[in-house]
N, C-alpha and C positions, 0 to 999 in steps of 0.2 A: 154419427160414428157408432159402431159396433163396440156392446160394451164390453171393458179389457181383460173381466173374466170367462167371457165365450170365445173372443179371436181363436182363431184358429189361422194364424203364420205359423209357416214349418221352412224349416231347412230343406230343400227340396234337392239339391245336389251338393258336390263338393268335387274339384277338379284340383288335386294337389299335382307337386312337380314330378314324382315318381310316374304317375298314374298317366301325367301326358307326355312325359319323355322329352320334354324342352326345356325351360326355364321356368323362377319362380313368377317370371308379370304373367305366365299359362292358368298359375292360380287363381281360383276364388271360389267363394262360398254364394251359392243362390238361396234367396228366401222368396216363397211365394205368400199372397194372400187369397186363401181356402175362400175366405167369406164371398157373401154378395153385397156386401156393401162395404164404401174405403175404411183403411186403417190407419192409425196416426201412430206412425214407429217414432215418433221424435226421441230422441233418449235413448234408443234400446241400443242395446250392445252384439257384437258377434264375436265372442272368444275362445279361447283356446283352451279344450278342459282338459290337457293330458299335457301336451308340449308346451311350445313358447306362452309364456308368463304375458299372451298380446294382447290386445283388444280393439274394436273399433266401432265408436260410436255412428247412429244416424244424427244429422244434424235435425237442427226445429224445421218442422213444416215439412218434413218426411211423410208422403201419405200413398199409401201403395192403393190404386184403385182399387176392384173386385177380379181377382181373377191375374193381378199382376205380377209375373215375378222382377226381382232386381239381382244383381251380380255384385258383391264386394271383391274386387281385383287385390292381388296382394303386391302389386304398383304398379304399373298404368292403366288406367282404362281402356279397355278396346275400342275405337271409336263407332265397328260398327255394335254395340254392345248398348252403349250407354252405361250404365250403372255408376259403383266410387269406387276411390283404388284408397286403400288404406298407408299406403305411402312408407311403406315399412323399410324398403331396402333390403330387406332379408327372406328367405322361404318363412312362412308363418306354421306352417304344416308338414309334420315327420311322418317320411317313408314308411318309415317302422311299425305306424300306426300311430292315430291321436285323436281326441274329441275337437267336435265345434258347437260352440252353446249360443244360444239365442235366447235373451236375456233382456224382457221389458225395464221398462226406466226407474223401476223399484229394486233391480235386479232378480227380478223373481224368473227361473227356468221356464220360457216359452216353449222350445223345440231345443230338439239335440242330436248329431250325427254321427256316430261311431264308423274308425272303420280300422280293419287292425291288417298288417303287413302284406296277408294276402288276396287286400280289397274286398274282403267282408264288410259290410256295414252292418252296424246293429242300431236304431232306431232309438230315442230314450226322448222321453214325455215325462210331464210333470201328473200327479195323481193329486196333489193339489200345492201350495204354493211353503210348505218345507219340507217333503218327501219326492223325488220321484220313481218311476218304477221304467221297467227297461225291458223291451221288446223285440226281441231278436229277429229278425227280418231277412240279413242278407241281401237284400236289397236290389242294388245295384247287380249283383251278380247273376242273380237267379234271372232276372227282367232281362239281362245282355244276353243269358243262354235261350231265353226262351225268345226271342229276338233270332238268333240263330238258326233257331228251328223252323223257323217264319221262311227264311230267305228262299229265293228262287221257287217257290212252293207256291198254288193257286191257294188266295188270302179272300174272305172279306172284309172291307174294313168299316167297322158301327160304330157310331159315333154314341160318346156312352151319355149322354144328355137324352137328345132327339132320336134314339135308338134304330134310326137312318142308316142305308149301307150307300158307302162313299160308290157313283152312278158315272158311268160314260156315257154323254148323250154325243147324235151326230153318228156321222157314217165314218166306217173303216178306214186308214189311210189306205193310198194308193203307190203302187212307184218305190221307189226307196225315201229312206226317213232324210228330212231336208227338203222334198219337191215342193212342198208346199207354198217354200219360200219365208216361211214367219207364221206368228201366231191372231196377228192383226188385219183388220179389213182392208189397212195400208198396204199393207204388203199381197194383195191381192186376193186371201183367202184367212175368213177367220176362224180360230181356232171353235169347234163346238164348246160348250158350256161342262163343267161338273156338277152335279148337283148329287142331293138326296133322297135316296128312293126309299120306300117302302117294303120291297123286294126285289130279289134278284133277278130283272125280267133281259130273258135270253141271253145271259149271264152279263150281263153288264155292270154285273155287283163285282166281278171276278177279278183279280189283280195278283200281276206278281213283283215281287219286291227283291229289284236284282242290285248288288254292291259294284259300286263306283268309286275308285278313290276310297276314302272314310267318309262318303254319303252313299246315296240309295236314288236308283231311278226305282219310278214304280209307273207299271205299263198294265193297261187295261187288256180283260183276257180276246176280247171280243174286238173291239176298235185297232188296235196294238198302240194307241193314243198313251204318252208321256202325261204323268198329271204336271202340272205346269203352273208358274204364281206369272199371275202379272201385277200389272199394279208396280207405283214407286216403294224402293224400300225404307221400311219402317223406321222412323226420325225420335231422335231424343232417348226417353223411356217406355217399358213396354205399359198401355195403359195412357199414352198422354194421346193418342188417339180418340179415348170417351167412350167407344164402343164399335160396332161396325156398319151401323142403318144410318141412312144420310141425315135421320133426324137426330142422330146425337153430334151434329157436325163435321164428320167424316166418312165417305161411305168407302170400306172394304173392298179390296180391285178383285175381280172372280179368279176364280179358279180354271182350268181350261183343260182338255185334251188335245196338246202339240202334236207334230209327229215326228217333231226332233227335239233337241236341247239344247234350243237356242241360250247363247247366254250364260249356261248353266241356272237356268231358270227349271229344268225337269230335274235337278238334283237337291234332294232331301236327306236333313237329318232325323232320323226314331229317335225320339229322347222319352226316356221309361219315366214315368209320374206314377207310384203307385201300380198296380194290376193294369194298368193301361197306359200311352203313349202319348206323346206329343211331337207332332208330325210337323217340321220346320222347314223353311226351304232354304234352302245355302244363301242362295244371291240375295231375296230381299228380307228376310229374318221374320217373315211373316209364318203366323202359325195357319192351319190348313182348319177351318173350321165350318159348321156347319149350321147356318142359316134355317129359320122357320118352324114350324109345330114339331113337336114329337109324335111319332105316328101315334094311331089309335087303332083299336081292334088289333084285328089280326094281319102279316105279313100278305101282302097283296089285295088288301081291303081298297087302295085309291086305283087301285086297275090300270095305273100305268102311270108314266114318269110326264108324260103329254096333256098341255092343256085338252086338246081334244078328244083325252081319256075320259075329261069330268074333272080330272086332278094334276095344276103342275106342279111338280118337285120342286121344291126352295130350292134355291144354289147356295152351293157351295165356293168361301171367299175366302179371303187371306186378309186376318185379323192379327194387331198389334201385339193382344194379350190374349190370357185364357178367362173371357167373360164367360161366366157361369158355367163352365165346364164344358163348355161348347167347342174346346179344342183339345179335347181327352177324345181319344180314339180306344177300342178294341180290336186287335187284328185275331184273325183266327183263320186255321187251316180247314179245309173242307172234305 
């Protein structure tokens, strides 16, 4: 285990009842774990530093893998979610504005969330464990406008680890979108792969990210190929997975170019982490991540995405959690 004065768990969202316009079981507070190696929350607490007088504990044997976040619901658990629901009966969290404190098993200040009436967040950390100091950020806000500015607009999307832009391989669809039939070899034709290139070759780096609902299809500029998750969707916690290489006992189902939405498998949630994203898919909760080296040299140094170039691009799969940052994206306009 990581030791309890380096962890690095943070409050990574907060979904109160104002902010989603339904009820209080809408609510909850997400905590991720920053590190690469597990963390043992046994003990820690998630409270309420402005409004309700609440709190709620992790129970023993709470261990958030590398890379995993979890959900506290403020009463029922989502099922497709997983996470705990604090069992309150009541909203925990005022419209008005209020803190969320994240609070190891000595109660000393780990992470902390502000956000005041008009969905500002201000960011607040400890500077050591009887003072802390406070960082104004905005957060959420700024990340949603600049999100904004993304949409419908030619993107490429770098994956902020392996410094990879998200790649369409395979030929153009044909016909109108559905002819294909499916995304499987069952269905008579299977979907090309996605993967991770090095550079943008014949723009296949190119994407645009068009609103759906309250998701997002994202359509390649070159193929007009939907990015697509297959694969079963993700069971339990995020993290009880192990990781996404067959050798950590579960291998991560790929990623694909459809050239429809079957399923609602081509619809995606952006969810802001910080200066960059995390790219979700509605149907199986799998995050969109990116498999193998980080490139080397310079931007078109592997000379193409094809084993036949000298160099094949790792794929791109649909992983449980965010191991090692490997599911943090940057999107940018070009």
């Amino acid at each position: 285990m990581t030791n309890q004065q380096t962890l690095q768990i943070e409050i990574t969202n907060i979904v109160y009842k104002n902010k989603v316009k339904r009820t209080q079981s809408d609510e909850y507070v997400e905590i991720t774990n920053q590190e690469k190696t597990p963390a043992d929350v046994s003990g820690w607490q998630i409270a309420s530093g402005v409004g309700r007088n609440k709190a709620f504990t992790f129970p023993q044997g709470t261990i958030l893998a590398p890379g995993q976040s979890v959900r506290v619901y403020t009463n029922e658990v989502h099922p497709e979610s997983g996470g705990f629901s604090c069992g309150s009966g009541v909203s925990l969290w005022k419209d008005s504005g209020d803190e969320v404190r994240l609070l190891d098993a000595q109660g000393n200040l780990v992470s902390g969330l502000a956000y005041d009436s008009k969905g500002n967040f201000t960011k607040t950390t400890t500077a050591n464990e009887k003072t802390s100091a406070v960082d104004t950020v905005v957060e959420n806000q700024s990340t949603d406008a600049k999100l904004n500015e993304l949409l419908n607009k030619t993107v490429l999307i770098e994956n902020q680890e392996t410094k990879r832009y998200l790649f369409s391989v395979g030929e153009p669809i044909k016909g109108q979108r559905g002819d294909e039939g499916g995304w499987l070899a069952s269905s008579g034709f299977e979907s090309p792969k996605v993967v991770g290139a090095d550079a943008n070759y014949y723009n296949r780096a190119l994407w645009k990210i068009v609103p759906s609902g309250d998701s997002f299809l994202i359509e390649n500029q070159e193929t007009k190929r939907y990015l697509f998750s297959d694969g079963e969707p993700i069971k339990g916690q995020r993290g009880d997975e192990g990781g996404w290489l067959a050798s950590s006992g579960f291998e991560s189902p790929k990623v694909v170019g459809a050239d429809a939405n079957y399923y609602n498998r081509a619809l995606w949630k952006i969810v802001p982490s910080g200066d960059s994203f995390l790219i979700e898919n509605q149907e199986t909760k799998r995050y969109l991540f990116s498999d193998g080296e980080p490139i080397k040299g310079q931007r078109g140094d592997e000379g193409g995405w094809l084993a036949s170039s000298g160099f094949e691009s790792p794929k791109v799969v649909g992983a449980d959690a965010n191991y090692y940052n490997r599911a943090l994206w940057k999107i940018t306009t070009i």
